[in-house]
C-alpha positions as CSV (number, residue, x, y, z in Angstrom):
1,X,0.0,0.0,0.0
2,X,2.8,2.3,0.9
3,X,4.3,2.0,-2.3
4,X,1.2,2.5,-4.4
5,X,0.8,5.6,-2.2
6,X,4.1,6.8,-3.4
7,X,3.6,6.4,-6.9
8,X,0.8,8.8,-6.7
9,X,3.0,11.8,-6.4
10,X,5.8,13.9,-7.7
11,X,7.3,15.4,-5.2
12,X,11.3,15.2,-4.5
13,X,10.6,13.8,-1.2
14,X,8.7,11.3,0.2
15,X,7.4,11.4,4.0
16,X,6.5,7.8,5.6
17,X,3.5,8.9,8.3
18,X,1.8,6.2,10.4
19,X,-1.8,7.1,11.0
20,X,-1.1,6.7,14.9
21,X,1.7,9.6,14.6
22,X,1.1,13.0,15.3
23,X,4.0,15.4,14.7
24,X,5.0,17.9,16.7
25,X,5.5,21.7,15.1
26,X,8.1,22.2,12.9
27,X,9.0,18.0,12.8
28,X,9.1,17.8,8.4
29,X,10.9,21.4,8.3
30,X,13.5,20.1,10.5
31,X,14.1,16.7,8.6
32,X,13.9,18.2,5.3
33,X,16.5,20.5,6.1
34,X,18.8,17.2,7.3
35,X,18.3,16.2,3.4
36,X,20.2,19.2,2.3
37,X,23.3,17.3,2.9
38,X,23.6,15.1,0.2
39,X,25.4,12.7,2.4
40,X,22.0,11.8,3.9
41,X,19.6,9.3,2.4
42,X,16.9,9.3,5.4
43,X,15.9,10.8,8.0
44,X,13.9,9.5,11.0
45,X,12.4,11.7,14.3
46,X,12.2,11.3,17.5
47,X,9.2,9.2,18.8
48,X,7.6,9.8,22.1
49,X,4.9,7.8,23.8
50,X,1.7,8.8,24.5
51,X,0.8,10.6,27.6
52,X,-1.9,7.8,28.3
53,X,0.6,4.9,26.8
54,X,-0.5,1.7,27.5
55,X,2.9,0.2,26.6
56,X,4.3,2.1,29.7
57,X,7.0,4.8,29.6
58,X,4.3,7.5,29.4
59,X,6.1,10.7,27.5
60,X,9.4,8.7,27.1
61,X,11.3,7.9,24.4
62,X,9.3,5.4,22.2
63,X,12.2,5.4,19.3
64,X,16.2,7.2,18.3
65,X,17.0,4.7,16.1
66,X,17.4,1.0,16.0
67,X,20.6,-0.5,16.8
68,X,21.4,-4.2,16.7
69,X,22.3,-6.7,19.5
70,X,25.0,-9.5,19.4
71,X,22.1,-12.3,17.9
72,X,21.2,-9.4,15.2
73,X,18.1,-8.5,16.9
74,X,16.6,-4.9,16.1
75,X,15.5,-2.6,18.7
76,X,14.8,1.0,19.5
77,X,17.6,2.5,21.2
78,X,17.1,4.9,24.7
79,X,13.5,3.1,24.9
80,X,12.0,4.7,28.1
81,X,14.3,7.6,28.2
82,X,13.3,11.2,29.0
83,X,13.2,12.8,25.5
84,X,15.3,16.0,27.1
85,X,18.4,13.8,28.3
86,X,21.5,14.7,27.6
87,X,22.4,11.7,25.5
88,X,19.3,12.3,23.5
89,X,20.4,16.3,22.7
90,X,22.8,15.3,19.2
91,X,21.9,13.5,16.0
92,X,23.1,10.3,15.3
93,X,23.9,8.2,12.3
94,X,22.0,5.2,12.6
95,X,21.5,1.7,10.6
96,X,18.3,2.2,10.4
97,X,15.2,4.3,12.0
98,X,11.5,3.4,11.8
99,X,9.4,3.4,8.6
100,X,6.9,5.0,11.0
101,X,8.0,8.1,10.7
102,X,10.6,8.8,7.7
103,X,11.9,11.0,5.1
104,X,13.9,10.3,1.9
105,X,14.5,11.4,-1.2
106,X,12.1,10.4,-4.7
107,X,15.5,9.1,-7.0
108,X,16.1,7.2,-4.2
109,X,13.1,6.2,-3.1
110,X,12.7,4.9,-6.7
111,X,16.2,3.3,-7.6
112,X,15.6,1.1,-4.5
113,X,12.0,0.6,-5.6
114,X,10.5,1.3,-2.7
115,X,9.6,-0.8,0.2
116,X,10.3,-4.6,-0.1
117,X,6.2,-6.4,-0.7
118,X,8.3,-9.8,0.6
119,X,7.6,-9.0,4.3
120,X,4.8,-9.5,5.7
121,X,2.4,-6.6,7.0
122,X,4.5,-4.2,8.7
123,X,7.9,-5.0,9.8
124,X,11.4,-4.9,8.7
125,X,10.5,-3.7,5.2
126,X,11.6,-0.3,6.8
127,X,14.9,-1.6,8.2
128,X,15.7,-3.1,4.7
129,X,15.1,0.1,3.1
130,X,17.6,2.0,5.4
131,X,20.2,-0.8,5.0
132,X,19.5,-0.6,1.0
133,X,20.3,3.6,1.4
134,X,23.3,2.5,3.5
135,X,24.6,-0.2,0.7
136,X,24.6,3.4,-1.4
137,X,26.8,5.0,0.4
138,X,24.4,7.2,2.5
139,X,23.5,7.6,6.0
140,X,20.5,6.9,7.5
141,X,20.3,9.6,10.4
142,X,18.2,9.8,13.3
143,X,17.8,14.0,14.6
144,X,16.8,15.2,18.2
145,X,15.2,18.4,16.9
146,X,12.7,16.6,15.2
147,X,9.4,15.1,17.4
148,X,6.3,13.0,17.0
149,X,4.1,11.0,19.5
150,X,3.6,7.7,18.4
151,X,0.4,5.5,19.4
152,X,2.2,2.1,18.8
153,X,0.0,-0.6,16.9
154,X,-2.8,1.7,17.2
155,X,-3.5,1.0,13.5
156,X,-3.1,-2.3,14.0
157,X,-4.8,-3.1,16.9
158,X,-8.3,-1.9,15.6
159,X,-7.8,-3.6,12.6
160,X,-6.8,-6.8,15.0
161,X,-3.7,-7.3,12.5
162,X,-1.1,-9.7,13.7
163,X,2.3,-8.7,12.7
164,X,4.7,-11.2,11.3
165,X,7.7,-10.5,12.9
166,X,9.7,-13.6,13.7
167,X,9.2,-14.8,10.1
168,X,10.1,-11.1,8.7
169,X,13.2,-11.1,11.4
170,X,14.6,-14.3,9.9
171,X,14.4,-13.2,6.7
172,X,15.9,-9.8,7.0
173,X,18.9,-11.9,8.6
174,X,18.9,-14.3,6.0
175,X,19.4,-11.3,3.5
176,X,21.5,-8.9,6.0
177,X,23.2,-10.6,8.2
178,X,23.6,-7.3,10.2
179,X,26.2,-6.7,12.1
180,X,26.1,-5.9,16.1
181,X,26.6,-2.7,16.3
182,X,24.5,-2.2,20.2
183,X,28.0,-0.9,22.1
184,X,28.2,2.6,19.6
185,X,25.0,4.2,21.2
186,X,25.7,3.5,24.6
């Protein structure tokens, strides 16, 4: 669906937008600015939990990037943190960031051909599509300046989708065989 979406329009950049994502003010000015440098292939926001969260963590750092553990397992870096700590105050260059909320550029966007439709309903197609801007050459970079509140599975949950994410993990590995890269972001 997300890539029929895309094919819809023209413009020079393409915005990934969950329906549970509400962006704070000035959120897509921010990242587009961070595609000036054409060193930089996507960018990805800050993600905050909901005030009323029912994951827990209520106002806390939802997502700054994914980082990989020693077995190749993604997760979100800083999970629970304050969104104000220190750590959490520069930008980072990341392996990959969430297709929940993320910006890239069109020629890109269309020489990688979009999101891989091999994975099932949302997971790791995102991932793969930072680690295919990565193969390029470019980063994938994760900025502090930029803020949403995400209402995880939301989406999902009314829809009572199941997501497929043990069988989309091992193939991502299969493919990737990332490397664990955990111990930079600590």
């Amino acid at each position: 669906a997300v890539n029929k979406g895309v094919k819809q329009g023209a413009a020079p950049l393409v915005l990934l937008l969950n329906s549970d994502v509400i962006l704070q003010p000035d959120t897509i000015d921010n990242m587009v600015k961070e595609l000036d440098n054409p060193a930089v292939g996507v960018v990805g926001p800050m993600l905050i939990f909901p005030d009323e969260s029912r994951w827990g963590n209520p106002g806390k750092v939802q997502h700054a990037g994914l980082a990989f553990d020693i077995s190749g397992k993604p997760f979100h870096i800083h999970l629970g943190w304050a969104p104000d700590h220190p750590r959490l105050a520069q930008n980072r260059i990341m392996q990959a960031v969430t297709g929940a909320c993320l910006l890239t550029r069109r020629g890109l966007w269309d020489k990688i051909g979009g999101l891989n439709p091999d994975y099932g309903i949302g997971t790791f197609e995102d991932v793969e599509y930072c680690f295919e801007i990565r193969k390029r050459g470019l980063q994938v970079l994760w900025i502090s300046n930029a803020r949403a509140t995400h209402y995880t599975g939301q989406s999902a949950t009314a829809a009572n989708i199941q997501y497929p994410l043990s069988a989309n993990n091992e193939m991502f590995l299969r493919k990737w065989k990332p490397l664990w890269d955990e111990h930079k972001y600590w």
